[in-house]
C-alpha angles and dihedrals in degrees: 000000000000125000080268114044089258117092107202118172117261103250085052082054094051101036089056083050103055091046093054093047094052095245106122086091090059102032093056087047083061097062089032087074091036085058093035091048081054102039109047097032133227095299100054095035086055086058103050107083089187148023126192136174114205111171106305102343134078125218113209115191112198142186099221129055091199082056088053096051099044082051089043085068092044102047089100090065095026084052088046096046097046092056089048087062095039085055086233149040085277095141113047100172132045112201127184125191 
């Protein structure tokens, strides 16, 4: 039996924790450079100085404005990818600056 009376599994525990401690936004920013790491490959990560996750859009900072625009005319299957790995539609813009 739980401290109180109540046993819960653990991820249940810690899901309702980090919700209540406002952490599902970075901790969802965190995966969002490990993904990002994986899924764009060592070239283009070198060339992004910065990754953010504001609500649903990223903001994606690069070096290189021939980078930007190669990106620009892959942002539908960037944006697709990224949301397979997230499990959900949980990014719905892509914005590089």
């Amino acid at each position: 039996m739980g401290i109180r009376g109540k046993e819960q599994p653990l991820g249940q525990v810690l899901n309702e924790l980090i919700d209540a401690y406002k952490l599902r936004g970075k901790l969802d920013e965190v995966e969002l450079h490990r993904y990002w790491q994986q899924l764009m490959g060592p070239q283009i990560n070198a060339g992004t100085e910065a990754l953010y996750l504001q609500g649903e859009k990223v903001l994606i900072r690069l070096s290189n404005p021939m980078l930007r625009n190669e990106l620009q005319l892959g942002k539908t299957k960037i944006l697709e990818k990224l949301n397979e790995q997230f499990g959900k539609d949980r990014i719905k813009d892509l914005i590089f600056i």
